[in-house]
C-alpha positions as CSV (number, residue, x, y, z in Angstrom):
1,X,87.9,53.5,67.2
2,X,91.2,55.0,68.7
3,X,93.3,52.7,66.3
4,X,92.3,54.0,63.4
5,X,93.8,57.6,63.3
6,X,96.9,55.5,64.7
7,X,97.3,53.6,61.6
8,X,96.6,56.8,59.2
9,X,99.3,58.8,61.3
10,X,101.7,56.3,60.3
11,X,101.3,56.3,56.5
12,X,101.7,59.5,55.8
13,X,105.4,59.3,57.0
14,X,106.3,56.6,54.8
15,X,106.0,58.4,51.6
16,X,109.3,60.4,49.7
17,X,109.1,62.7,47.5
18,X,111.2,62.6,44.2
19,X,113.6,64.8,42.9
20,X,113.0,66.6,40.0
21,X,115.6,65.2,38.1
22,X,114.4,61.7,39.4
23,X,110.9,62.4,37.6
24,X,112.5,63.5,34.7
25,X,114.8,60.7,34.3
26,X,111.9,58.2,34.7
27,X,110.7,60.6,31.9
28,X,113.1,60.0,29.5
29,X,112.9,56.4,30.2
30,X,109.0,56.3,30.0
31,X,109.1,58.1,26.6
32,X,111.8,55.7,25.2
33,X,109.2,53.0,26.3
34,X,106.2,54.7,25.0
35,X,108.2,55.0,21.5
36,X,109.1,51.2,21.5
37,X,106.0,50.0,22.6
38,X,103.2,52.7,21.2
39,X,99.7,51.3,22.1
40,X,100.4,49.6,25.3
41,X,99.0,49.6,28.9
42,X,100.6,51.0,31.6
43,X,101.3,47.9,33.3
44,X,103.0,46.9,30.3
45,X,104.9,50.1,29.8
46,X,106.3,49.7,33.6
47,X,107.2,46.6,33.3
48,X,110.1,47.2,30.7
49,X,110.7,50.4,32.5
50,X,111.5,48.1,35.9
51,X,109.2,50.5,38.4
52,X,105.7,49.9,39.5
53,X,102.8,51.5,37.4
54,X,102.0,53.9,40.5
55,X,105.5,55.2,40.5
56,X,104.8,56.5,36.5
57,X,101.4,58.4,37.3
58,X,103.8,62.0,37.1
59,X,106.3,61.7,35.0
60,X,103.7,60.7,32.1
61,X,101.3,63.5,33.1
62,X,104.7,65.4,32.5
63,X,105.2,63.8,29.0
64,X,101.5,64.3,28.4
65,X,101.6,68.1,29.1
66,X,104.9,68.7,27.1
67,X,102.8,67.5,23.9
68,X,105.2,64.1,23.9
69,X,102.6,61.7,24.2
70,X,98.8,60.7,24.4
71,X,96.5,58.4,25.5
72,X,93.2,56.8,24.5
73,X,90.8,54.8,26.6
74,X,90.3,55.2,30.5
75,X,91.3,53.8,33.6
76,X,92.8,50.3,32.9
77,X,92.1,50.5,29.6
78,X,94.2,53.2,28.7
79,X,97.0,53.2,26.1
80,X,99.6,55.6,25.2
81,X,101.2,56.5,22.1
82,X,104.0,58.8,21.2
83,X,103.4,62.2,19.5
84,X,105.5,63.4,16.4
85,X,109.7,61.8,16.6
86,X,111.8,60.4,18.9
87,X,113.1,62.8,21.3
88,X,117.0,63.1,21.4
């Protein structure tokens, strides 16, 4: 049973946080995805945005909070769609 703790130690030195500016850039790129693809998946969204789906979790509560976009559905299911123009 010793190993376990072991193995949680070591993950929780493996993370890095993100800048800011970092989240907001992946932002800007998320809502320039969102715009040209309204109605898609996640996974679909990060894949034209070149990052993983985990990595977006943030910047599009971010966008959702700022009134910039919304979603429907839940869980895997869930789509997003722009609100109102595109952002300058």
């Amino acid at each position: 049973m010793a190993p376990a703790p072991a193995v949680a130690m070591q993950r929780r030195g493996t993370r890095v946080r993100r800048s800011s500016d970092a989240v907001a850039n992946l932002a800007k790129r998320l809502l320039d995805a969102v715009q040209a693809w309204p109605g898609e998946t996640m996974k679909v969204i990060a894949a034209h945005v070149g990052e993983k789906p985990r990595a977006h979790h943030r910047p599009m509560m971010r966008l959702k909070h700022e009134g910039r976009v919304r979603s429907t559905g839940e869980r895997n299911a869930t789509r997003y769609f722009p609100m109102g123009g595109k952002a300058t």
